[in-house]
KEDO-170142 format. One line per 10 residues: their letters; for each residue x negated, y, z negated of N, C-alpha, C, O. Coordinates in steps of 0.02 Angstrom, whole numbers. Layout:
A	X,Y,Z,X,Y,Z,X,Y,Z,X,Y,Z  ...
% end
This chain:
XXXXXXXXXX	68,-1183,1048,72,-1243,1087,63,-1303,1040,28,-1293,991  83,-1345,1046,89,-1427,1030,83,-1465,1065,119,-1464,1115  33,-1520,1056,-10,-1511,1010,-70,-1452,1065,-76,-1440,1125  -108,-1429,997,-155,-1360,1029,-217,-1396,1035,-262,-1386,994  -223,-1441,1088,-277,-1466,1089,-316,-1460,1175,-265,-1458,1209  -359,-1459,1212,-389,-1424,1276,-374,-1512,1320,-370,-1513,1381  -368,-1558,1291,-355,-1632,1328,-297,-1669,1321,-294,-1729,1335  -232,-1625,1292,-177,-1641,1281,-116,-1603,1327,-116,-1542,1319  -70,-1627,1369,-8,-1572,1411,8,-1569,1334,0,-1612,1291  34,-1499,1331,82,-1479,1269,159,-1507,1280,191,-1502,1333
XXXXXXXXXX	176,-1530,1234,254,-1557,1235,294,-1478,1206,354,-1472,1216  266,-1437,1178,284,-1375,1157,258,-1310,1147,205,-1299,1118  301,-1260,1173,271,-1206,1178,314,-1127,1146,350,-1092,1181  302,-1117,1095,320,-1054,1081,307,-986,1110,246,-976,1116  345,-935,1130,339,-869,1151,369,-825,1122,431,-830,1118  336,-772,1093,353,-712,1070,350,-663,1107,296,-636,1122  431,-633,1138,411,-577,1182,442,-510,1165,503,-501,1164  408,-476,1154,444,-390,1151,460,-354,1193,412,-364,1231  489,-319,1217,499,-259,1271,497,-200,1235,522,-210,1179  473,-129,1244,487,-75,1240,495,-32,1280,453,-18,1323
XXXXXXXXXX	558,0,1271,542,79,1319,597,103,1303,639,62,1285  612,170,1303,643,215,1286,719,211,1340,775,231,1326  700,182,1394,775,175,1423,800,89,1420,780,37,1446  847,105,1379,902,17,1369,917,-4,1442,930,-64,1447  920,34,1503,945,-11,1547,880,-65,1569,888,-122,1588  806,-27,1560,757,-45,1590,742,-127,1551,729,-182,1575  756,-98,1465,752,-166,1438,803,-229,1453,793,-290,1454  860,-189,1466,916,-261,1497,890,-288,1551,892,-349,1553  866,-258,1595,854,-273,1666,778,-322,1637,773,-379,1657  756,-310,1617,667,-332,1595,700,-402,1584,688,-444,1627
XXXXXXXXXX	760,-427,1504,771,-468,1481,821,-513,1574,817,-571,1595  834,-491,1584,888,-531,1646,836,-557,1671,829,-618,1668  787,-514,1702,736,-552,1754,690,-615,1719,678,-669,1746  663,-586,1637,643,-629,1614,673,-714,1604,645,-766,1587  747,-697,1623,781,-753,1581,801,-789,1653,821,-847,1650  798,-752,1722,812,-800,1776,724,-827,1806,708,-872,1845  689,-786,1775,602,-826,1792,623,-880,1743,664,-915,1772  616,-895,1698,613,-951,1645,662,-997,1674,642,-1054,1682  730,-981,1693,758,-1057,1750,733,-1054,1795,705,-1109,1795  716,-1026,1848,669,-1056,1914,630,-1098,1877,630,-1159,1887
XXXXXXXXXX	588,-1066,1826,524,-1123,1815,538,-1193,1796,513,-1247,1814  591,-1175,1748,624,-1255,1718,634,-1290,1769,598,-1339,1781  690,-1269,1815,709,-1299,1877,662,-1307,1920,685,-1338,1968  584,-1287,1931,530,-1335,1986,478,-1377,1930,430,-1415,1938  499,-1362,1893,430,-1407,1821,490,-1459,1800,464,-1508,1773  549,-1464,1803,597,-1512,1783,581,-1518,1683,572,-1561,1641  585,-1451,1689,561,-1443,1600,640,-1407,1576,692,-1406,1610  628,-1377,1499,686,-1342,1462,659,-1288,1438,603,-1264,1434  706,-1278,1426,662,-1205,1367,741,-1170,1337,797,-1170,1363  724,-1151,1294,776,-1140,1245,757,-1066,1207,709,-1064,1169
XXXXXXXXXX	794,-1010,1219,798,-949,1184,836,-954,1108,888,-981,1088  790,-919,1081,821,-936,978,859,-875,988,920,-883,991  834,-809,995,855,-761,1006,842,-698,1042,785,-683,1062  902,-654,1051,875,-606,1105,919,-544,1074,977,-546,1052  871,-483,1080,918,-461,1035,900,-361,1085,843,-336,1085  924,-347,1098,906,-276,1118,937,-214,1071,994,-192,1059  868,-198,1051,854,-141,1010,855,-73,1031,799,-48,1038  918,-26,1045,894,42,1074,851,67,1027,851,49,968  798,125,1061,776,164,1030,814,210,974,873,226,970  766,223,941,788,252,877,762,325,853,704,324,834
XXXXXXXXXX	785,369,851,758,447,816,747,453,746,789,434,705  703,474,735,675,479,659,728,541,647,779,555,679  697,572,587,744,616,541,700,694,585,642,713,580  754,722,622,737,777,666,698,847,638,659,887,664  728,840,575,733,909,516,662,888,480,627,932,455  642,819,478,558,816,445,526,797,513,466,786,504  542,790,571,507,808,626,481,889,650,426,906,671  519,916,642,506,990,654,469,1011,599,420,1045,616  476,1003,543,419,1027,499,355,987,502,304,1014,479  351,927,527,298,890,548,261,940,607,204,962,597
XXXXXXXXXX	299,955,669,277,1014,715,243,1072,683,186,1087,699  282,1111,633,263,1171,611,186,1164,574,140,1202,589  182,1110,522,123,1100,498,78,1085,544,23,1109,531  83,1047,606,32,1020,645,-1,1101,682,-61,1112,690  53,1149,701,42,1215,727,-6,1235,692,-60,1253,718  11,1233,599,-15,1271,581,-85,1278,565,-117,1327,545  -108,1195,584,-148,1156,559,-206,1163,635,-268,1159,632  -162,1174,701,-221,1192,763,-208,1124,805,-232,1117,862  -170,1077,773,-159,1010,793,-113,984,842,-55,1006,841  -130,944,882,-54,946,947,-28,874,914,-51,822,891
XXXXXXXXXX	40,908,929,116,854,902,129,834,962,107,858,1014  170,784,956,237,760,999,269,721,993,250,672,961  329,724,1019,400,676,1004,383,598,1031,352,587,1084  404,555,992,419,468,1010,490,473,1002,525,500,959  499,445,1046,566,385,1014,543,298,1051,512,288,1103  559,264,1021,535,205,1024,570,146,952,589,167,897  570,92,969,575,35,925,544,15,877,572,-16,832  479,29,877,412,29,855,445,95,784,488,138,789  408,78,737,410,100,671,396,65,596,382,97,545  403,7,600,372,-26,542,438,-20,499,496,-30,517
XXXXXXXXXX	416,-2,444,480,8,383,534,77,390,593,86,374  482,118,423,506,169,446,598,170,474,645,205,454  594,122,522,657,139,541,700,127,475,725,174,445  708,53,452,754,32,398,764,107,314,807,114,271  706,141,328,709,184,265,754,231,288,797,251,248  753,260,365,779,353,383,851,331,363,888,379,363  878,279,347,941,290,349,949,305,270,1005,295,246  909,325,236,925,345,185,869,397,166,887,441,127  792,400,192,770,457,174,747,487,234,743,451,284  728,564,237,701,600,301,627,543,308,592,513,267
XXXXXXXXXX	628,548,382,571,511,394,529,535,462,559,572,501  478,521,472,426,534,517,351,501,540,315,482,494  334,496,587,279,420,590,221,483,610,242,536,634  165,475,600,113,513,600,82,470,649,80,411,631  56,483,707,-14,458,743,-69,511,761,-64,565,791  -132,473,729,-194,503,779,-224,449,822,-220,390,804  -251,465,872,-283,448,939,-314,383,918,-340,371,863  -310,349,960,-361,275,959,-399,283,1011,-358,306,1051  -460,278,1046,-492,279,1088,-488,239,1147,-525,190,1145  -454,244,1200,-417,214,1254,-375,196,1245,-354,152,1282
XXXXXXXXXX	-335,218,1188,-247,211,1195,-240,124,1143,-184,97,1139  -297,94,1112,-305,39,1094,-293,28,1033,-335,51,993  -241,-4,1009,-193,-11,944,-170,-69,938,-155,-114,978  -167,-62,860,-160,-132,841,-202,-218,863,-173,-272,867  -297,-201,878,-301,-249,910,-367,-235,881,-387,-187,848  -400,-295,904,-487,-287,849,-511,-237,882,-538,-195,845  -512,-224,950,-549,-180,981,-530,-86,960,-568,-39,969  -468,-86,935,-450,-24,916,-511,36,881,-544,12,835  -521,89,895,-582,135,867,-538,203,849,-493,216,889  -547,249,790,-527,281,790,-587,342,760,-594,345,699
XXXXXXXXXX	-627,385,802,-652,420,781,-653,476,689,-594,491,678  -687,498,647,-687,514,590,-664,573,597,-624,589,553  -674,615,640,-652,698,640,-545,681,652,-494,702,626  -566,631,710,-467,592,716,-448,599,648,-415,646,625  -475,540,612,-467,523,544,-450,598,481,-403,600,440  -476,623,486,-479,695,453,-435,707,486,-379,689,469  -442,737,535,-383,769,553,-312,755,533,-270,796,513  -303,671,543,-238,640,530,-235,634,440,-182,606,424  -261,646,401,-287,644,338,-250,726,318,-202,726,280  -273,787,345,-253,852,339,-164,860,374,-125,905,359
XXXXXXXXXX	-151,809,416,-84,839,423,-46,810,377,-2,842,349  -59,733,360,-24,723,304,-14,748,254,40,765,229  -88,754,226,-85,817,169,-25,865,163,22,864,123  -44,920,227,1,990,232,54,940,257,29,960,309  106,893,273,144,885,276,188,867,207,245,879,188  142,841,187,170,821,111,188,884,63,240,900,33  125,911,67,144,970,33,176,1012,45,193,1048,-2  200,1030,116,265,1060,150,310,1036,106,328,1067,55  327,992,120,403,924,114,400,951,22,449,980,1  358,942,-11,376,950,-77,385,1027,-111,431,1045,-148
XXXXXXX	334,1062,-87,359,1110,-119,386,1196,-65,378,1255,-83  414,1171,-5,485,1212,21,546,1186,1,567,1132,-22  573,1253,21,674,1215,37,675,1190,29,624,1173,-1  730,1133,36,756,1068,90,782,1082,141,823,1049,172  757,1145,156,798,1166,270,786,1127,295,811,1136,351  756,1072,293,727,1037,344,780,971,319,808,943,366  788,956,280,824,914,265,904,920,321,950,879,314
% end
């Protein structure tokens, strides 16, 4: 906001908004509704607002062949896996298109990520510490079947 002050109307206001979910129609539909709330509002506040950009991102699949050996180590390891697909990946996505790739999560304590309040227990920690490990060391010294 501009100016960010508690005794000033802001003449400006920035918004950063994300959507995720695994089905593209849900995100089109999310962005439509979002974008006919924002004219109602203009049109009873007699304000503007201006989109820089909008951009819809389908979900994306990591590299399937170091996913399944991600599974096999987690088996072997006593550890429960499971599949994402999602937007969310970090560098991750931009690399699979050139190397096998795979995102590792352990548990945050009420599902709470990315935020100060986030906790992740030490045995979690280990745990997620040991699959990497045996994943790594899978990935380097088998095959490339998985590739």
């Amino acid at each position: 906001m501009y100016p960010n002050s508690p005794n000033v109307v802001p003449s400006r206001v920035s918004l950063l908004i994300e959507y995720r979910s695994r089905d593209v129609g849900l995100l089109s539909a999310a962005g439509e509704r979002l974008d006919a709330t924002l004219h109602t509002i203009a049109d009873r506040t007699m304000t503007g607002f201006e989109v820089e950009s909008s951009v819809l991102r389908p979900p994306a699949r990591l590299h399937e062949g170091f996913a399944e050996l991600a599974h096999a180590v987690g088996g072997e390891l006593g550890l429960s896996t499971a599949d994402s697909m999602t937007v969310a990946g970090h560098d991750a996505i931009s690399m699979n298109r050139h190397y096998p790739v795979c995102l590792l999560f352990i548990p945050s304590s009420n599902g709470v990520s990315h935020n100060e309040a986030e906790y992740t227990n030490d045995q979690d920690m280990r745990n997620g510490l040991r699959m990497l490990t045996g994943l790594l060391y899978r990935a380097c010294t088998s095959s490339a079947s998985f590739l």
